[in-house]
Backbone as a chain_set.jsonl record, in Angstrom:
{"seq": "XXXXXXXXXXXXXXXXXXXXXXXXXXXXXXXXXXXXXXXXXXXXXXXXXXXXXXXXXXXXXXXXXXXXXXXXXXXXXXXXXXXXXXXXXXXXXXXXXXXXXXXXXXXXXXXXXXXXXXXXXXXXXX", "coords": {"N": [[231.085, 141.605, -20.749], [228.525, 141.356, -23.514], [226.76, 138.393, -24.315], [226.552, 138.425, -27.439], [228.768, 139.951, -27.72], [230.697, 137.841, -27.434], [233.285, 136.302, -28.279], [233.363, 132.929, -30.06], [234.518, 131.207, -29.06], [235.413, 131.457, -26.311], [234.94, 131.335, -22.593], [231.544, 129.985, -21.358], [229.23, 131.283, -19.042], [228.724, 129.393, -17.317], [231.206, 127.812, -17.233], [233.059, 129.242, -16.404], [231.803, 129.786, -13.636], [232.577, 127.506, -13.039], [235.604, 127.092, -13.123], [235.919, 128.884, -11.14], [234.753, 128.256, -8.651], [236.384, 125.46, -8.881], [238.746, 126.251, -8.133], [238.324, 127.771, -5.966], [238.11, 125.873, -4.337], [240.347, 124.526, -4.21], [241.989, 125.893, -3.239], [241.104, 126.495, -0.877], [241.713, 124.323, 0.136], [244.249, 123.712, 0.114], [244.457, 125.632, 1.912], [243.784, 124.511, 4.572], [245.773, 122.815, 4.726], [248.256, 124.033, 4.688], [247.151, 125.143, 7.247], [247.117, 122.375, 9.332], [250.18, 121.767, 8.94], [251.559, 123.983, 10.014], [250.3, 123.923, 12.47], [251.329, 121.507, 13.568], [254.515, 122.253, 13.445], [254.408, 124.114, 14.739], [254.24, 123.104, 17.234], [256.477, 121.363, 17.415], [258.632, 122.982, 17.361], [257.876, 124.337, 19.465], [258.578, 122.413, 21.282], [261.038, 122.485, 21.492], [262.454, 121.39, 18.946], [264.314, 121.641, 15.805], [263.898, 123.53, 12.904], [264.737, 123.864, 9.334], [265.188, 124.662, 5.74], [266.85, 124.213, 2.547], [266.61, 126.859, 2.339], [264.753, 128.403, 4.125], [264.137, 129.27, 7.854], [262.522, 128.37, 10.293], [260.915, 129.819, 12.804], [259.72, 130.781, 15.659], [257.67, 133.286, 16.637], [256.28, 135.318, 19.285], [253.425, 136.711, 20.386], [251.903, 138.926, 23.01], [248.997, 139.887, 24.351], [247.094, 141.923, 26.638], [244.108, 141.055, 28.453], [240.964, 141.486, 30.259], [239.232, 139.518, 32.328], [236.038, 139.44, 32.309], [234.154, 138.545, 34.26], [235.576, 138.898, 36.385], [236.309, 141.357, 36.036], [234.012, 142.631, 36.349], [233.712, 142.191, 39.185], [235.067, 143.398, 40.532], [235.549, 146.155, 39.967], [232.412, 146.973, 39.46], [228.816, 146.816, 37.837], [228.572, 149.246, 35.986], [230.977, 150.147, 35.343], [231.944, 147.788, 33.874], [230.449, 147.993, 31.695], [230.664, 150.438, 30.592], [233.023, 149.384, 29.461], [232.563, 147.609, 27.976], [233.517, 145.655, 25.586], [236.309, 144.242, 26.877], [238.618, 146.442, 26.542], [241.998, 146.643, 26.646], [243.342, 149.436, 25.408], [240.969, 151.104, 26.699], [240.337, 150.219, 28.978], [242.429, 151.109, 30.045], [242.695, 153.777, 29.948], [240.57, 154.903, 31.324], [241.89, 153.977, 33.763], [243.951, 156.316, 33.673], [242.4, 158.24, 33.909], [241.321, 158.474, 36.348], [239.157, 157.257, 37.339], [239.27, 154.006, 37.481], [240.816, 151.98, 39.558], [244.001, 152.264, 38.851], [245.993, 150.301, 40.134], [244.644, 148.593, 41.225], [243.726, 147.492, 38.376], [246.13, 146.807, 37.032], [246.668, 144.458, 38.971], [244.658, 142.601, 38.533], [244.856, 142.066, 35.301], [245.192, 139.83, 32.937], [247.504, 138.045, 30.697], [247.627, 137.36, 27.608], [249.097, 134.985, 25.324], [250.065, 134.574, 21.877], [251.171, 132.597, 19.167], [253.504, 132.257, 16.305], [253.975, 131.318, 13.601], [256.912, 131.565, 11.596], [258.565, 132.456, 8.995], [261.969, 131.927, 8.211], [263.952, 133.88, 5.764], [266.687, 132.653, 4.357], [268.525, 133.301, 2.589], [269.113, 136.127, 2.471]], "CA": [[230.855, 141.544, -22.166], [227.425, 140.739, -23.644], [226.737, 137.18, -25.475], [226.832, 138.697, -29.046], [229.918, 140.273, -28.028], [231.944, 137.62, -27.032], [234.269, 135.219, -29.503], [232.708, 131.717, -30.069], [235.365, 129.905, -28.214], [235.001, 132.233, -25.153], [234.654, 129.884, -21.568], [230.56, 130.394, -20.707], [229.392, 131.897, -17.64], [228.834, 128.115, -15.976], [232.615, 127.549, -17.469], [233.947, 130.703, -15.2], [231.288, 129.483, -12.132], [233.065, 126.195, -12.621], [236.661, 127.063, -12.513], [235.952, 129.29, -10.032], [234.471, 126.915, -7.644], [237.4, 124.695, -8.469], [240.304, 127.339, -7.164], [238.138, 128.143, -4.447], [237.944, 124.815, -3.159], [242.013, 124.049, -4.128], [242.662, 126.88, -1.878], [240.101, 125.973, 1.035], [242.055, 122.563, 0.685], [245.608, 124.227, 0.568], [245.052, 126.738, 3.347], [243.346, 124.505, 5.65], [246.89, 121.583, 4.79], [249.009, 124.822, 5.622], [247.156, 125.485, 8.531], [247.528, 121.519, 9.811], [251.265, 121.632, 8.852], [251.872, 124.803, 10.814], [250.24, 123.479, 14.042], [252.674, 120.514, 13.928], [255.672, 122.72, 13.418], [255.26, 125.032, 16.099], [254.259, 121.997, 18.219], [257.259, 120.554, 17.079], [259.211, 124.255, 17.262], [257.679, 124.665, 20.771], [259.352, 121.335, 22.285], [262.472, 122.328, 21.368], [263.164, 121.107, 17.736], [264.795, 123.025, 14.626], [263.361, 123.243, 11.378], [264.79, 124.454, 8.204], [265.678, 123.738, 4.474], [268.235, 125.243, 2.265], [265.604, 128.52, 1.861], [263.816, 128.831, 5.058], [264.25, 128.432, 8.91], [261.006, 128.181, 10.827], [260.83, 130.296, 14.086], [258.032, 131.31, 16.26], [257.604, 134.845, 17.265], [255.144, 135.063, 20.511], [253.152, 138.008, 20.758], [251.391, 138.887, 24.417], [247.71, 140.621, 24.663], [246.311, 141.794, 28.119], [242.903, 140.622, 28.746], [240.931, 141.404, 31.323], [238.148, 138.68, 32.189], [234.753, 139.745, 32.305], [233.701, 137.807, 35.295], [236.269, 139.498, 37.522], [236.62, 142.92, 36.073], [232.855, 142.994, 36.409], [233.599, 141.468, 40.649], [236.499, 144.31, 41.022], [235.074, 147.096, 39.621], [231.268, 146.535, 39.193], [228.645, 146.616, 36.581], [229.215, 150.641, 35.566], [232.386, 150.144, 34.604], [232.071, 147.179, 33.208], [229.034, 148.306, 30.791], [231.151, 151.482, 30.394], [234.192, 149.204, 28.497], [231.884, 146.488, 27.136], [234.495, 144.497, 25.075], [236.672, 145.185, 28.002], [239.924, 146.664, 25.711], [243.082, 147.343, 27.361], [243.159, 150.924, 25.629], [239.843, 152.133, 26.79], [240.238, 150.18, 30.55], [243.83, 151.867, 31.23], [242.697, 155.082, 29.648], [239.569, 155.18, 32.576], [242.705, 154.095, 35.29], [244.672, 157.181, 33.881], [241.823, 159.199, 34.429], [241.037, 158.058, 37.719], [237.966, 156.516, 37.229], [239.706, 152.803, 37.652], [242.131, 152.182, 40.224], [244.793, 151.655, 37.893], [246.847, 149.136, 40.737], [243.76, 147.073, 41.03], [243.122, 146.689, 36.857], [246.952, 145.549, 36.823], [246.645, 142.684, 39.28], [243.392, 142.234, 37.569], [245.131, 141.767, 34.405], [245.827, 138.445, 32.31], [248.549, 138.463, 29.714], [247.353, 135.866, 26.882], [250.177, 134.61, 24.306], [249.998, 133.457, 20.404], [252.316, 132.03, 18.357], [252.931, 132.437, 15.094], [254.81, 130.476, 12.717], [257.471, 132.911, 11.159], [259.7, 131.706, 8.08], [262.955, 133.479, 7.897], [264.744, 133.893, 4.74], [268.042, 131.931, 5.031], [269.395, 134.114, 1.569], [269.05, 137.7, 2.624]], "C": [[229.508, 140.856, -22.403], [227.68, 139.479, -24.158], [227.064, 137.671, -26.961], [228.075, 139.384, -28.952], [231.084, 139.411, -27.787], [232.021, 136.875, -28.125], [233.144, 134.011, -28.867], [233.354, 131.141, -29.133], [235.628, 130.565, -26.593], [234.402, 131.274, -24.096], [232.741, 131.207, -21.336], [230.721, 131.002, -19.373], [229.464, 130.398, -16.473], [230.273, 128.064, -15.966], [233.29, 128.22, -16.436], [233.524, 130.06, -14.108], [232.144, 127.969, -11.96], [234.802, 125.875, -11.966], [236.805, 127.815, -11.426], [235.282, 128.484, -8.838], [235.824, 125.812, -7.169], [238.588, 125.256, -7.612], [239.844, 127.518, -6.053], [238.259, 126.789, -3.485], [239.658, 124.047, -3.642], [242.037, 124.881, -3.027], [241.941, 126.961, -0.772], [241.499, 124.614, 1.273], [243.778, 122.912, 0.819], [245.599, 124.737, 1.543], [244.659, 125.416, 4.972], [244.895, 122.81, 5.555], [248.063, 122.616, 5.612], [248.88, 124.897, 7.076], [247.36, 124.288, 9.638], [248.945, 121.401, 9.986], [251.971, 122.924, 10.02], [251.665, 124.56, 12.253], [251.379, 122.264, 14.3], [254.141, 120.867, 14.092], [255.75, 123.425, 14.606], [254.647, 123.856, 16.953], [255.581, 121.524, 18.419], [258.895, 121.93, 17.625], [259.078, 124.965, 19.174], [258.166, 123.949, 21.824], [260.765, 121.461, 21.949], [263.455, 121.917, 20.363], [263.389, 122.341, 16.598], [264.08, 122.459, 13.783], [264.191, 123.707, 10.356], [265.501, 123.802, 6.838], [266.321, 124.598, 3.95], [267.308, 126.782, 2.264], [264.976, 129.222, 3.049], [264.191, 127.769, 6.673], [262.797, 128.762, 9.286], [261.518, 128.513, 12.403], [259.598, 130.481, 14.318], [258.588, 132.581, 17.22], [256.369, 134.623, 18.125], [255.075, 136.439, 20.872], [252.058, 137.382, 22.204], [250.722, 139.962, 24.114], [247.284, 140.778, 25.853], [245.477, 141.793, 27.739], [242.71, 141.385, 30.005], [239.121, 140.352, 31.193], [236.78, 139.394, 32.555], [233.79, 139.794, 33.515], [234.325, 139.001, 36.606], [236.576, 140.731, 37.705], [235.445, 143.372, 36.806], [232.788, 142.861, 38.556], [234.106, 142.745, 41.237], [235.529, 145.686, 40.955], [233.61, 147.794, 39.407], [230.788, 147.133, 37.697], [228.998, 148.375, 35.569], [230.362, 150.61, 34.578], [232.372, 149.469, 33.85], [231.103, 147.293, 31.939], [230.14, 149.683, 30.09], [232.602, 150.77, 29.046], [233.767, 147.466, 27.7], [232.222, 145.442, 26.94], [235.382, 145.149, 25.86], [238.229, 144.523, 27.241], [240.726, 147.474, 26.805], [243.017, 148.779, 26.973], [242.673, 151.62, 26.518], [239.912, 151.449, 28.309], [241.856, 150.863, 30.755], [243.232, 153.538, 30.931], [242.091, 155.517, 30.64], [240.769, 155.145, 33.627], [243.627, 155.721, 35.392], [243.788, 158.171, 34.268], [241.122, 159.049, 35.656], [240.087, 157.322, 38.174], [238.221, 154.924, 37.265], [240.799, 153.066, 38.426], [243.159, 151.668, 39.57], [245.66, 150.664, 38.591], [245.894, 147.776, 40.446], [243.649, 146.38, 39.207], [244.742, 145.836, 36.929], [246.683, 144.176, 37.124], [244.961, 142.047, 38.987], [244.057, 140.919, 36.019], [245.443, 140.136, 33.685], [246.398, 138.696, 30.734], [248.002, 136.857, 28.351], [248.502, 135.854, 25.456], [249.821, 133.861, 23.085], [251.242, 133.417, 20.205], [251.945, 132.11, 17.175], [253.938, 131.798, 14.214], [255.326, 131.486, 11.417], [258.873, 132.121, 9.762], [260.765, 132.712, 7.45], [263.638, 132.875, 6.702], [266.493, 133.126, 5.03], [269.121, 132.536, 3.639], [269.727, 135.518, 1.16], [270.973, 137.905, 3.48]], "O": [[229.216, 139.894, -21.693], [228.844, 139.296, -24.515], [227.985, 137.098, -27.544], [228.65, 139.527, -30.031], [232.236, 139.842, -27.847], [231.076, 136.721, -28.899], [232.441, 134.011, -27.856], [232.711, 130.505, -28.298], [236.131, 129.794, -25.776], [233.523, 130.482, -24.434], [232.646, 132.43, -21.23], [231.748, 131.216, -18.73], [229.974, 130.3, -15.357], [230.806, 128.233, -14.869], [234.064, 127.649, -15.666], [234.409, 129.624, -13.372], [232.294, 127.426, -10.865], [235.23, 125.126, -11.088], [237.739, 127.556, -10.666], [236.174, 128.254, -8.021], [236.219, 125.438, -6.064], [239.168, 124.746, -6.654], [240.575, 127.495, -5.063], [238.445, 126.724, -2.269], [239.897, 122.914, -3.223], [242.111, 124.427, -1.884], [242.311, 127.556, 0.24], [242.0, 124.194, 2.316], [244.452, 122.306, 1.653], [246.542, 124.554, 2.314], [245.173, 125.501, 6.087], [244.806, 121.895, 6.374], [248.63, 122.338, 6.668], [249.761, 124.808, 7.93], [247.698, 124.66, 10.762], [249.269, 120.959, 11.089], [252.881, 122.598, 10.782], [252.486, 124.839, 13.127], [252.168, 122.28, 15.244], [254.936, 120.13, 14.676], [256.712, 123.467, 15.372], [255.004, 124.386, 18.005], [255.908, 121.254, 19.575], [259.947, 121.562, 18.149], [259.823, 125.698, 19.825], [258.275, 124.378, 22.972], [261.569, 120.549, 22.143], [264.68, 121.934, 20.478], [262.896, 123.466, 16.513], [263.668, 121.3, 13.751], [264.702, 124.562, 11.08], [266.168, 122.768, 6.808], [266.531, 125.681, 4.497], [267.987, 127.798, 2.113], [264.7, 130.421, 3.025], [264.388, 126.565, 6.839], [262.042, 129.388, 8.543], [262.255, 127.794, 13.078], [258.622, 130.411, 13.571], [259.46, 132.743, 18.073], [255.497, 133.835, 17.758], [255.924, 137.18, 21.369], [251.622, 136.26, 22.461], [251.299, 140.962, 23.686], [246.993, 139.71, 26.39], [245.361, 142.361, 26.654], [243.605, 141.846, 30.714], [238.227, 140.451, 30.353], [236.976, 140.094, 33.549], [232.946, 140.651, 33.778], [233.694, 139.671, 37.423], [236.943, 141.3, 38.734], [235.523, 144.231, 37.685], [231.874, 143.421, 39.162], [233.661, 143.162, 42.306], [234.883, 146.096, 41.919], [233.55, 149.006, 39.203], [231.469, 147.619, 36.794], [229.671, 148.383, 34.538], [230.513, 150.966, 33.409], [232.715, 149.937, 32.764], [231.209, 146.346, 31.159], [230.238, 149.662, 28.863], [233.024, 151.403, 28.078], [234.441, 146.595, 27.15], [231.828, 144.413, 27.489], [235.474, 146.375, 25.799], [238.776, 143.422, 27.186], [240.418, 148.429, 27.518], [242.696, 149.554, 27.874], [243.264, 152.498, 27.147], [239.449, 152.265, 29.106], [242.24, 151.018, 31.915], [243.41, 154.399, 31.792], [242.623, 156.48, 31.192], [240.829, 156.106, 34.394], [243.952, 156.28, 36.439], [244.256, 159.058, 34.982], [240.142, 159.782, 35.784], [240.112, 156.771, 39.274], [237.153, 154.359, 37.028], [241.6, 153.983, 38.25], [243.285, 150.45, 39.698], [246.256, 149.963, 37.773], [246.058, 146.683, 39.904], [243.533, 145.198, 38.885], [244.796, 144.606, 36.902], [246.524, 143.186, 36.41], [244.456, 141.006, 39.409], [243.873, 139.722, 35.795], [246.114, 139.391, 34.4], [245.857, 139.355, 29.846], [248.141, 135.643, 28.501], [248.564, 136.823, 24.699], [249.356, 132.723, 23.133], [252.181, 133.96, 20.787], [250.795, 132.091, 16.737], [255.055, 132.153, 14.59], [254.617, 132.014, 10.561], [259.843, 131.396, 9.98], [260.686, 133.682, 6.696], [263.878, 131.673, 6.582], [267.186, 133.31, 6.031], [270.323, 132.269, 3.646], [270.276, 135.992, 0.165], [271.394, 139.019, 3.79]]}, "num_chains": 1, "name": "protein.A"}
């Protein structure tokens, strides 16, 4: 809306840059309290304690990514290959073992399996 079109009592444009500044920096300062509170839970979730309140239990779901390291794919296989899968992605290195072009035994025991966690809040009223 232009200036002559808006109402008198209408928030300026600093007014808008101001509350917007403020929400952005509530929610920098909320996400980054979530994200402290969450590392303590599954810390807390990972030694073996329960969590939950009348609404919500607190599990951790653990997903698993193969890797393969850089260093060693590049030792195993040399640089070819390794230039050939760059960001060296499970897809595109098993897809080369199915097509023969990787010995697909060696990329297994190549392989490294890396694990997150994720802090999962189940409904306790479904």
């Amino acid at each position: 809306m232009t200036p002559e079109h808006m109402p008198e009592d209408a928030p300026t444009l600093s007014d808008l840059l101001e509350r917007y500044a403020m929400l952005r920096d509530t929610i920098q300062g909320l996400e980054a309290e979530r994200d402290e509170l969450g590392t303590q839970i599954k810390a807390a979730l990972g030694a073996g304690e329960h969590a939950e309140t009348d609404l919500y239990r607190a599990v951790l779901k653990v997903s698993r990514r193969v890797e393969y390291p850089l260093d060693r794919f590049r030792e195993v296989f040399g640089d070819a290959a390794a230039l050939e899968v760059a960001a060296i992605d499970k897809k595109r290195a098993d897809a080369l073992a199915q097509a023969g072009d990787l010995d697909g035994d060696r990329l297994r025991d190549l392989a490294v399996v890396k694990e997150t966690q994720a802090l999962v809040l189940q409904s306790k009223t479904r």
